[in-house]
C-alpha positions as CSV (number, residue, x, y, z in Angstrom):
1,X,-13.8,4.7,-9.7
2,X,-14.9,1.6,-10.6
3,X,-15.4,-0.4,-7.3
4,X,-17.7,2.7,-6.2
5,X,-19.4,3.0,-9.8
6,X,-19.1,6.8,-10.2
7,X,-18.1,9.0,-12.4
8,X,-17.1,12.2,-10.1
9,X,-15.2,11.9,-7.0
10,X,-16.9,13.3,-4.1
11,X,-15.0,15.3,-1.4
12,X,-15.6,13.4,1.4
13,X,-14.2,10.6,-1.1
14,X,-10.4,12.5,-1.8
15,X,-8.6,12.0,1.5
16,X,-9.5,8.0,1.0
17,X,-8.1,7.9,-2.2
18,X,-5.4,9.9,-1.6
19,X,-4.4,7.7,1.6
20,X,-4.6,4.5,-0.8
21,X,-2.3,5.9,-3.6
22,X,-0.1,6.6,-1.1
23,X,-0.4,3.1,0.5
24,X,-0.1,1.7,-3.2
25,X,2.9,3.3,-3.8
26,X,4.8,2.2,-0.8
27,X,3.8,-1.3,-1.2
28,X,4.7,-1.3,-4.8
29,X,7.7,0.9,-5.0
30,X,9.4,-0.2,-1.9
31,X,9.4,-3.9,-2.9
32,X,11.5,-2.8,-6.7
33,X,14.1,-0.9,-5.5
34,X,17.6,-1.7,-5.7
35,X,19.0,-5.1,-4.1
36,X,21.8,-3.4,-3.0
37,X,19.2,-1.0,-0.8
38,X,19.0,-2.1,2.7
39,X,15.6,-3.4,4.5
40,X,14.8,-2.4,7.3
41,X,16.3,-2.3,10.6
42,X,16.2,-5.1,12.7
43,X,19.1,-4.3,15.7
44,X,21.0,-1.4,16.4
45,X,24.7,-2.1,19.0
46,X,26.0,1.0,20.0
47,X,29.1,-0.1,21.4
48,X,31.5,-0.2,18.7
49,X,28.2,0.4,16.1
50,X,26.7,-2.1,14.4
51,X,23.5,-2.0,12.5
52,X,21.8,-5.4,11.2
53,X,19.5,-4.6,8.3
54,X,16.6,-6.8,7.5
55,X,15.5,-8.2,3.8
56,X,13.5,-6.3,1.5
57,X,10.3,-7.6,0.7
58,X,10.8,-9.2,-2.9
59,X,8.5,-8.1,-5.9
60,X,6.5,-11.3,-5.5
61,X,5.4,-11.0,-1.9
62,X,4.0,-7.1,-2.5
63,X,2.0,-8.8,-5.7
64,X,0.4,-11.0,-3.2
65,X,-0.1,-8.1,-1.1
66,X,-1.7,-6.2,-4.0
67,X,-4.6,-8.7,-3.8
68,X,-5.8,-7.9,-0.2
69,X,-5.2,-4.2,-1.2
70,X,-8.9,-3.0,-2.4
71,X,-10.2,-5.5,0.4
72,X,-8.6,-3.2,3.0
73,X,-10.5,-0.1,1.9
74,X,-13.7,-1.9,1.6
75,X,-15.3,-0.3,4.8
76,X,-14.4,2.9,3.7
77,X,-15.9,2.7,0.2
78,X,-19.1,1.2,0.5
79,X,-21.1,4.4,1.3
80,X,-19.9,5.2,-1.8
81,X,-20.7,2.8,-3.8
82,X,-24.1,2.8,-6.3
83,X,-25.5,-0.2,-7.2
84,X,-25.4,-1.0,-10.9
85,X,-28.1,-3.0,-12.5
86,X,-27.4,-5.3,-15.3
C-alpha cells in the first residue's frame, strides 16, 4: 500500500480495503457499461406502468470522481500510515 507505506497488510487494515475495491469498482464499472443499459430510476406510475429511467453517469464524470476517491478513505488510513524519511 503505498499511501500507508507498508509492505504487509494488517488485519484490522482488510475490511478497509476490501470496502474501497468494492467502492472502486462500482464507480468505475457502473459508469462503462452499455448505453443501451438503463440509469437509475427516477419515477415509477403504477397506473397503466410506467417507469422513467435516469442517465447513466458517463465515463468522464466517474474519472473526476476517481480523484476525490483516496481522499474519502483518508481518515481511515492514517493510523496506518508510517512516515517515510527521504
Amino acid at each position: 500500500m503505498n499511501f500507508c507505506h507498508i509492505n504487509t497488510i494488517p488485519e484490522e487494515l482488510e475490511l478497509i480495503i476490501i470496502e474501497m475495491v468494492a467502492n472502486y469498482a462500482n464507480l468505475k464499472f457502473s459508469a462503462t457499461e452499455d448505453e443501451e443499459s438503463a440509469g437509475p430510476v427516477e419515477s415509477i406510475k403504477r397506473g397503466d406502468t410506467q417507469i422513467s429511467y435516469g442517465q447513466r453517469p458517463s465515463a468522464a464524470s466517474a474519472d473526476l470522481s476517481i480523484g476525490q476517491f483516496i481522499t474519502d478513505y483518508k481518515a481511515q488510513l492514517y493510523p496506518f500510515r508510517k512516515l517515510v524519511v527521504i
